[in-house]
N, C-alpha and C positions, 0 to 999 in steps of 0.2 A: 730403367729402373721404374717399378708402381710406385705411383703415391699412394697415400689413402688418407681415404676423408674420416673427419669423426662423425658417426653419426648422426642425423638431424632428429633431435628432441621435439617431444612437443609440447604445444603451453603448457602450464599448469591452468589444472581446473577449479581455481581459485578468482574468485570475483575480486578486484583490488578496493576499495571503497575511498581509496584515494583517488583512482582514477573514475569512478562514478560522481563522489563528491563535484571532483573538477568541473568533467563534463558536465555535470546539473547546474556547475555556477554559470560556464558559459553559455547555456542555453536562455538560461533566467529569464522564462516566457513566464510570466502573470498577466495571463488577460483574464481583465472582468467582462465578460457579455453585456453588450447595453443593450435595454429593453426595445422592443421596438412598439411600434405609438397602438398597437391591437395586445402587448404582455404589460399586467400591472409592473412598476417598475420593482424592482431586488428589494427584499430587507438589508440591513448590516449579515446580518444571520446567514443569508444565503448566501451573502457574495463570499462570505469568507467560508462556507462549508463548499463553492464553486472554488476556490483556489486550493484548498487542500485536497479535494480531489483532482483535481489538474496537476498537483505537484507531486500525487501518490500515481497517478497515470505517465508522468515521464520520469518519474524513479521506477516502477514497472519497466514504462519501456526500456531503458538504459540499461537495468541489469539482465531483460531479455536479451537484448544484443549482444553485454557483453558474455552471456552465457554460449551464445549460439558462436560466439567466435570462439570461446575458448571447449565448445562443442560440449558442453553440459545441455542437458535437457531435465529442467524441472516445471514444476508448479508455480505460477508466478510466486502466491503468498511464501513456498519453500526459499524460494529467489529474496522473499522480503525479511524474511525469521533470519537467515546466513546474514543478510546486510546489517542487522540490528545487531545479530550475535556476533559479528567482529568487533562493535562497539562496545562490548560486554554486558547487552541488554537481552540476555538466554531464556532467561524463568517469562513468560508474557504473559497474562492473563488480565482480565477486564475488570473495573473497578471494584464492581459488584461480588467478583472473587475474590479481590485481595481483602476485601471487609468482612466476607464468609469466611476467612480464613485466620481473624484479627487485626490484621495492617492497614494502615492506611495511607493516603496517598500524597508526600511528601506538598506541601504549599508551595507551587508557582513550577510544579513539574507538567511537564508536557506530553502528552497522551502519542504511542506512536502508532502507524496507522498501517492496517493490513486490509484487505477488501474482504467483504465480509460474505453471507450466505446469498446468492442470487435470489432474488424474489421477481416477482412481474410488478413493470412499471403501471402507473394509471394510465399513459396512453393503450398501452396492450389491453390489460384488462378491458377499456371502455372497449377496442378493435374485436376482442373476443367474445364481448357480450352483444355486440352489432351482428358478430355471424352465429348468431345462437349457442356460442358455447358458453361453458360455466368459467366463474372466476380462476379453478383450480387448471384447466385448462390454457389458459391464459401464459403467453411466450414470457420466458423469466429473463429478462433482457437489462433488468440493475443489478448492479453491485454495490450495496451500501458499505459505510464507511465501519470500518471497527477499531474503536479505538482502545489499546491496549496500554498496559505500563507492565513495565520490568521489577525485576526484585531489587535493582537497583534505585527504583524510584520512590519506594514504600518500607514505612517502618512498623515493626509489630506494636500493640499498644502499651504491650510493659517495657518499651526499651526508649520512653519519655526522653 
């Protein structure tokens, strides 16, 4: 007599945010950079725009992983916009839109962060003006920070 098997499914292509949550708690790497005795030492300012980028770089990575195991291939920021949007943070736009548009931006609400347009760092730039090239020229090798809010974060100005 055959048996038969049921056939083997495959993931779903669903990112879990409980299981990215997790992982990001156990990881819980906060390193601040100490200066060394030839770099002026950090402002406040910087160390803590150095941690949020550190922590926007291994929520990156985490939902990279967890995409390539459950075999989705996106855009990181596509990868960042799904993770906010299971939170029910969908509508995203940046301060400066939600005030073009009326709203404003709720007191003690937290900005979420997606990576922003690449530009060339100043070390590049200075390496590309040493070999005779122009500024425009120059390897686009940051990625600044963009800080967004959701429609859940923001109230129109007649609804006081």
């Amino acid at each position: 007599m055959k048996t038969t098997t049921a056939p083997k499914t495959k993931a779903p292509k669903t990112i879990s945010i409980k299981a990215v949550t997790e992982s990001m708690k156990k990881k819980n790497k906060t390193t601040t950079p100490t200066p060394t005795t030839e770099q002026k030492p950090l402002t406040d300012k910087q160390i803590l725009i150095r941690e949020r980028r550190q922590a926007l770089r291994d929520l990156s990575n985490e939902l990279k992983s967890m995409a390539q195991i459950n075999g989705k291939e996106a855009h990181v920021n596509e990868l960042l916009r799904d993770f906010y949007a299971g939170t029910g943070h969908t509508e995203l736009k940046t301060f400066e839109q939600w005030k073009a548009q009326g709203y404003f931006v709720r007191k003690g609400e937290k900005a979420l962060l997606l990576w922003g347009k690449p530009t060339a760092s100043k070390t590049a730039i200075q390496e590309a003006t040493q070999q005779g090239k122009s500024e425009e020229d120059a390897d686009t090798d940051f990625y600044p920070l963009a800080y967004l809010f959701s429609k859940q974060q923001v109230t129109h100005y007649t609804q006081k």
